[in-house]
C-alpha positions in Angstrom: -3.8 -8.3 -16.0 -3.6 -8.6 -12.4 -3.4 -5.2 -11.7 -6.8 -4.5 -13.8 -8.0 -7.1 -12.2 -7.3 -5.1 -8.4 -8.8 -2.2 -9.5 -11.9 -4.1 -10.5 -11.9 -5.7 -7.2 -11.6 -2.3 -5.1 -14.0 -0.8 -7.9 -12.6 1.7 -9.6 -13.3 0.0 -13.2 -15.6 -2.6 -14.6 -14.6 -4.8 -17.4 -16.9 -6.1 -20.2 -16.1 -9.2 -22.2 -17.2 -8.7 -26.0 -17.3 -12.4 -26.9 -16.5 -11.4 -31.0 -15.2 -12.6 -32.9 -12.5 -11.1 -32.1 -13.0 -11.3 -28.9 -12.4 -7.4 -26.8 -12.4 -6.4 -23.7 -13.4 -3.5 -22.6 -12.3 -1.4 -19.3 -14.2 1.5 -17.7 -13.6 3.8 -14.9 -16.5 3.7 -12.7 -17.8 6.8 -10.5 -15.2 6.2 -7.7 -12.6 5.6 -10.6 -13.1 8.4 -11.9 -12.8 11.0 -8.4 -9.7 9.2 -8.0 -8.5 10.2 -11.4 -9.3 13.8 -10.2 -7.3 13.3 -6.8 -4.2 12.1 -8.8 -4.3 14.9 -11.4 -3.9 17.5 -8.5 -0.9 15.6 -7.6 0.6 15.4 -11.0 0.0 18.7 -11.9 1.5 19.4 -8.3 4.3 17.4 -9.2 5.0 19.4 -12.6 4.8 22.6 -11.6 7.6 21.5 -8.7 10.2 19.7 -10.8 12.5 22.5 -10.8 12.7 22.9 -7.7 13.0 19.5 -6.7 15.7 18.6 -9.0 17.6 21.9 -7.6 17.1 20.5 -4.0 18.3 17.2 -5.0 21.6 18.5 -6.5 22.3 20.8 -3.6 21.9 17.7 -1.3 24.7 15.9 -3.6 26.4 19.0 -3.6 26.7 18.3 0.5 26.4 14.5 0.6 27.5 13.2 -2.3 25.8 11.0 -4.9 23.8 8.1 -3.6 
């Protein structure tokens, strides 16, 4: 809750309150939400496609250091 409740505040979502019964709540990523969404998909796909070679890197440092 108080992370959704950040993002509203910094505007990235808006929240509407659907009084019911039942009562929902509804979240939605607003305009600046949703460029950040695109921004963090270039990362994660970033990330994926250099798994490999991070795990590789990490082994050959415990190869040298030793496990942390």
């Amino acid at each position: 809750t108080e992370y959704l409740r950040s993002l509203e505040r910094d505007g990235y979502i808006t929240r509407r309150v659907d009084p019911g019964p039942p009562i929902a709540v509804f979240y939605e990523l607003t305009e600046m939400g949703e460029g950040l969404v695109e921004k963090l998909k270039l990362l994660v796909f970033w990330a994926g496609d250099h798994y490999t070679p991070v795990m590789n890197a990490r082994a050959s440092y415990e190869e040298r250091v030793g496990p942390k």
